[in-house]
C-alpha positions in Angstrom: 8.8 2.8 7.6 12.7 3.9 6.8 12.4 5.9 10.2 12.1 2.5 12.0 14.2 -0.2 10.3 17.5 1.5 12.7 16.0 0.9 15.7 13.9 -2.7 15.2 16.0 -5.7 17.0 15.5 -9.0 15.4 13.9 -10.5 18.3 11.5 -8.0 18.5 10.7 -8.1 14.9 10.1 -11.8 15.5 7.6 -11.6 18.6 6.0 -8.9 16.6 5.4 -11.6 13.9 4.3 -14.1 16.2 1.6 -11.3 17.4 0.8 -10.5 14.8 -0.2 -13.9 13.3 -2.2 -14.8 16.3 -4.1 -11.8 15.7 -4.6 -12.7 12.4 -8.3 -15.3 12.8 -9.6 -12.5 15.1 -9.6 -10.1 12.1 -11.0 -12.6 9.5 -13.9 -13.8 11.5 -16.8 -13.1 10.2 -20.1 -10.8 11.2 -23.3 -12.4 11.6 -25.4 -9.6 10.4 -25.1 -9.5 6.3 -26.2 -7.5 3.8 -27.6 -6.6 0.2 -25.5 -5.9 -2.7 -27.4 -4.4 -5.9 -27.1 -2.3 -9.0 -27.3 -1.8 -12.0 -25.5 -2.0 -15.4 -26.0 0.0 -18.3 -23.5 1.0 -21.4 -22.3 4.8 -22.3 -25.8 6.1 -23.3 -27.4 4.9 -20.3 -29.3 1.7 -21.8 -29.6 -1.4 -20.0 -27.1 -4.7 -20.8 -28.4 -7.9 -20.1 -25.9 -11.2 -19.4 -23.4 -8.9 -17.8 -21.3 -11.8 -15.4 -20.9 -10.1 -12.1 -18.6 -12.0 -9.6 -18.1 -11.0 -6.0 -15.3 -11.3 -4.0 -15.0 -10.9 -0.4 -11.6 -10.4 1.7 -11.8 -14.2 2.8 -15.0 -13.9 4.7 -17.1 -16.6 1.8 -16.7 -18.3 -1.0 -16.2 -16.1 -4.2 -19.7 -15.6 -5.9 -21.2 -15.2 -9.4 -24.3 -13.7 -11.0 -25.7 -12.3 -14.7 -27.6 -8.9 -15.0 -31.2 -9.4 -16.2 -32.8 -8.3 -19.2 -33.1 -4.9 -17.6 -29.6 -4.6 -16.2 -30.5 -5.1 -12.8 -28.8 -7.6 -10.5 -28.5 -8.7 -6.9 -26.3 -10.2 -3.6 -27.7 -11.1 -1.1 -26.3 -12.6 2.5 -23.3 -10.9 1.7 -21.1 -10.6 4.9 -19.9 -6.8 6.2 -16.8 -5.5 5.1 -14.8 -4.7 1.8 -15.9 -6.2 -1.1 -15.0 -5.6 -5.0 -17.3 -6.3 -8.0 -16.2 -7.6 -11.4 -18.1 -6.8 -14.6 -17.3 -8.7 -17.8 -19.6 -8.6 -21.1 -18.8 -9.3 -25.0 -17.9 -6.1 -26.8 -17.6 -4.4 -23.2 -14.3 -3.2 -21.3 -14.2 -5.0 -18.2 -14.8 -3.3 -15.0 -13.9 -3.6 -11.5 -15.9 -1.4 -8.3 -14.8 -1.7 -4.7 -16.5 -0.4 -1.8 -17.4 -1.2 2.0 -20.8 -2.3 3.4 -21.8 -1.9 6.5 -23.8 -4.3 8.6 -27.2 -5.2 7.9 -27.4 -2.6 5.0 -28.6 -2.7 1.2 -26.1 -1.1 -0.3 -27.7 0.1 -4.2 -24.7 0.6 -6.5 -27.0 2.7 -8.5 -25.9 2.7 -12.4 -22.7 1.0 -13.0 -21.7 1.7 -16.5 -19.1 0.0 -18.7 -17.2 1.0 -21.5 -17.0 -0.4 -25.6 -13.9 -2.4 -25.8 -11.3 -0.6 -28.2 -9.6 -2.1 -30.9 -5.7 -1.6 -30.4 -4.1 1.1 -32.0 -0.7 2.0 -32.2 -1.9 5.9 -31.3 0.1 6.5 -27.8 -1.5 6.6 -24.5 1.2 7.9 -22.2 -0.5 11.3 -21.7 -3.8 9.8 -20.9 -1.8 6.9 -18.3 -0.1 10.4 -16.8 -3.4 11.9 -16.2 -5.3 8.8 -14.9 -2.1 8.1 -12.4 -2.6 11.8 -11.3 -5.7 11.4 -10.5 -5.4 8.4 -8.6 -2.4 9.6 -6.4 -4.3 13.0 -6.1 -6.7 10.6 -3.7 -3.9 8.5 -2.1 -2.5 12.1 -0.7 -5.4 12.4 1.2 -5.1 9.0 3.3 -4.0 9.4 6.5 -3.1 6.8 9.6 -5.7 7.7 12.7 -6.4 11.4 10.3 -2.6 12.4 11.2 -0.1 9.9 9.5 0.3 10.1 5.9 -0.2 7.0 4.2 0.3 7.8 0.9 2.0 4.7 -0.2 -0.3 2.2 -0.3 -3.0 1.9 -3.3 -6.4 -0.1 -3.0 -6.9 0.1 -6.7 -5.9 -3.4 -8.0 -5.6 -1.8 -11.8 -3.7 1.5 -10.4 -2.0 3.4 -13.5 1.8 3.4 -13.2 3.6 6.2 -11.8 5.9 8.1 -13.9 9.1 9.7 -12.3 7.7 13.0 -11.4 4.5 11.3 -9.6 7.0 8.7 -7.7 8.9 12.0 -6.5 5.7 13.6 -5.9 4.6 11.0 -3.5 8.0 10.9 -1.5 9.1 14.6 -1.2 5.1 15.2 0.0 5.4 12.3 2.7 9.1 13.1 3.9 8.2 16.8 4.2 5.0 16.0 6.0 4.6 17.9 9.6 4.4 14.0 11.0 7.5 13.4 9.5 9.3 16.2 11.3 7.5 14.8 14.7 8.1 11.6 14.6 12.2 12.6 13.8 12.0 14.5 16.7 10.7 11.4 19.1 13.1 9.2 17.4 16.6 11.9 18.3 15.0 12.5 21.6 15.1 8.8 22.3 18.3 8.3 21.0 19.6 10.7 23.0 18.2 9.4 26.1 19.8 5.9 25.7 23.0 7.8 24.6 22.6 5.6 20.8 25.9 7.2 18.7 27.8 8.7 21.9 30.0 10.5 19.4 27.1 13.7 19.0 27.6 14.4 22.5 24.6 15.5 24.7 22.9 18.8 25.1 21.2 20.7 22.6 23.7 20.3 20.2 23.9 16.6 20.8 20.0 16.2 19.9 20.5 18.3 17.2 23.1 16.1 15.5 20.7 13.4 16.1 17.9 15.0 14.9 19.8 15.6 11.3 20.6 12.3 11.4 17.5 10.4 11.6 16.3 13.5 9.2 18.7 12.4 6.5 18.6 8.8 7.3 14.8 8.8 6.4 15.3 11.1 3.4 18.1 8.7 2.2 15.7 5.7 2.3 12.7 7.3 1.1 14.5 8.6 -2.3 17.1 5.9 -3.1 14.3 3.2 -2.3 11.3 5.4 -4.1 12.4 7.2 -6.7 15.8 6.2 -7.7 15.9 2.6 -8.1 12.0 1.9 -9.1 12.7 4.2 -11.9 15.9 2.5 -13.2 14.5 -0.6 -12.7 10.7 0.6 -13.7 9.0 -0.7 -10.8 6.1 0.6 -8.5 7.1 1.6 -4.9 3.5 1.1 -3.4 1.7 -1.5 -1.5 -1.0 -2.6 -3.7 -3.6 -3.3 -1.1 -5.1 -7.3 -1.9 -8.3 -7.4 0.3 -9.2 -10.6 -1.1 -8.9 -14.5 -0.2 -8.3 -16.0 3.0 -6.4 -14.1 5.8 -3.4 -16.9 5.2 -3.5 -16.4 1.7 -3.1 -12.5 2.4 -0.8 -13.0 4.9 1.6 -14.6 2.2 0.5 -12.4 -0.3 1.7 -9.3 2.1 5.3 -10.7 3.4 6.2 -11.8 -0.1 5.5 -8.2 -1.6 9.2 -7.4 0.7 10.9 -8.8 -2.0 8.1 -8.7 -5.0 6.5 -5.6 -6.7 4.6 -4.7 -9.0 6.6 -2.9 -12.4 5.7 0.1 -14.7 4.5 -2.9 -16.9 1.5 -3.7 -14.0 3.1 -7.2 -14.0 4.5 -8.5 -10.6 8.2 -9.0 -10.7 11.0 -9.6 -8.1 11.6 -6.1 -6.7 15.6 -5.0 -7.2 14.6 -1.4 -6.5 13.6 -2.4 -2.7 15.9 -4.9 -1.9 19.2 -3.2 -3.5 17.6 -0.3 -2.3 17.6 -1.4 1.7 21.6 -2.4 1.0 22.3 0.7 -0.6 20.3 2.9 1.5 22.4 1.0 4.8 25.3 1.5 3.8 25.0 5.5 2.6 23.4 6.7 5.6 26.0 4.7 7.7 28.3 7.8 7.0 26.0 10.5 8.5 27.1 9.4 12.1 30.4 9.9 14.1 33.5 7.6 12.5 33.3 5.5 15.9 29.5 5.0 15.8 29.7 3.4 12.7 28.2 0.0 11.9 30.7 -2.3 10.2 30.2 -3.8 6.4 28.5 -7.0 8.6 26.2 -5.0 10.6 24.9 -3.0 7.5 23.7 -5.9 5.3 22.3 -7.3 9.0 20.5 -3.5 9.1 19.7 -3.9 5.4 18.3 -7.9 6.2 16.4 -6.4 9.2 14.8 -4.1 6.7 13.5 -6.3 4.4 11.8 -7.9 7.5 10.8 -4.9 8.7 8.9 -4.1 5.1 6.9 -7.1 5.2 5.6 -6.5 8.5 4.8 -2.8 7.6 2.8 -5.1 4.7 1.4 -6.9 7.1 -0.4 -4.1 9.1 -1.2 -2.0 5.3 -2.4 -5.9 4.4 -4.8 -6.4 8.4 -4.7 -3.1 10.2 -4.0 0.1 8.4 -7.1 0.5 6.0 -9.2 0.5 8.9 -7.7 2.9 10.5 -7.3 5.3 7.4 -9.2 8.4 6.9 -10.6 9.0 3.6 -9.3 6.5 1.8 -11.2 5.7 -1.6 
């Protein structure tokens, strides 16, 4: 979104609010075709455990709902309403255990053998490798989600329990989205527009007038992206995704998306107000204020306005991650 923020007017990024929030009770209706949930849950060697409670959660489209495995494992949901919907397991002596998944209309979707893990004792034996490996893992899958197949949409997780990132995977993450062919694109569109409405006259026109532009907006983005992805969430050991909610009613994640603009969630997996965005939009304002001719330049008012609009302009991007974007991401988990 840091290829945006420069060029979103606050009366647009209020009717796009308003939009947005009437569109809101069309997305959260329900379908009137359900489905069957089932599975099964068995421990490490495969045996069947009995009293397992299994809550369902739906993203606002029922009531919460609760259930026990049999004597044989087995359990069931049934009427369950279309759409995305994440399992809870919790047993004595068991690690608890969350599953998330999409059903489709109509459909009995068998979960098959869902297997938990004994509960560990704590142990002052270090975990950080094992935390690096899991987050790899997990970021290895968010690389491969991608707006309408072309977009990359890296930085939004749908894991509620997503291992923190360390400062090489936050890197990771930005360097592969800012060097991303759409990237260089939508940079393009951006200088070729500015160009056309004669935005910062002092580049000139020409070639070598959308060429200025074009570094510009390049270096603008990159500017954003690193200061307020990589530099500040590591000083101030915080995570620089969107963690997807999915669950409750569509006010509850409407609130629940506008407020992550200014709350994240740190290296400690505990939500926190988030300095590394906020300074971040302030800091990131007033840097990439000097890539652009002396008399094009905003003054200290207009760049914590720019850096205000941002923030606004973050919670909306939440908005459509939060509504829009996971249904129109390809291969998402």
């Amino acid at each position: 979104m840091p290829l945006f923020q420069q060029y979103i007017r606050k009366s647009d990024l209020l009717l796009f609010i308003v939009l947005l929030f009437n569109a809101i009770p069309a997305i959260s209706q329900q379908a009137a075709i359900t489905g069957i949930l089932t599975g099964d849950v068995v421990d490490s060697s495969g045996a069947s455990i009995a009293n397992v409670r299994v809550k369902l959660a739906t993203e606002g489209r029922g009531p919460d709902r609760e259930t026990q495995s049999s004597r044989s494992g087995d359990f069931s949901f049934s009427n369950v309403p279309p759409g995305f919907y994440r399992l809870s397991f919790t047993a004595k002596d068991f690690s608890p255990k969350t599953v998330t998944g999409e059903l489709p209309a109509g459909e009995t979707v068998n979960l098959s053998q869902i297997a938990l893990s004994l509960a560990t004792v704590n142990t002052d034996v270090s975990v950080g490798e094992n935390q690096v490996a899991v987050a790899q893992a997990e970021i290895r899958e968010q690389e491969q989600q991608r707006l309408l197949g072309l977009i990359p949409n890296y930085f939004v997780t749908y894991n509620p329990d997503a291992a923190p990132l360390n400062v090489r995977q936050k890197f990771e993450l930005t360097w592969k989205q800012a060097l991303d062919p759409a990237a260089f694109v939508i940079t393009g569109i951006i200088a070729g527009a500015s160009q056309r409405q004669n935005r910062y006259p002092g580049f000139g026109q020409g070639a070598q007038g959308y060429a200025k532009r074009y570094g510009a907006s390049y270096a603008n983005y990159m500017t954003a992206s690193v200061v307020d992805r990589v530099l500040l969430p590591t000083a101030f050991k915080q995570d620089p995704r969107y963690f997807y909610s999915g669950i409750g009613s569509a006010r509850s994640r409407a609130l629940y998306a506008i407020s992550r603009s200014v709350i994240c969630q740190g290296d400690n997996k505990k939500p926190q107000f988030c300095y590394s965005s906020v300074i971040g939009h302030f800091a990131s304002s007033a840097i990439t204020n000097f890539y652009y001719p002396a008399a094009d330049r905003n003054s200290a008012a207009v760049v914590v306005e720019n850096a205000a609009i941002g923030i606004g302009a973050r919670a909306i991007a939440n908005l459509v991650q939060e509504f829009i974007a996971r249904k129109l991401t390809q291969k998402k988990p």
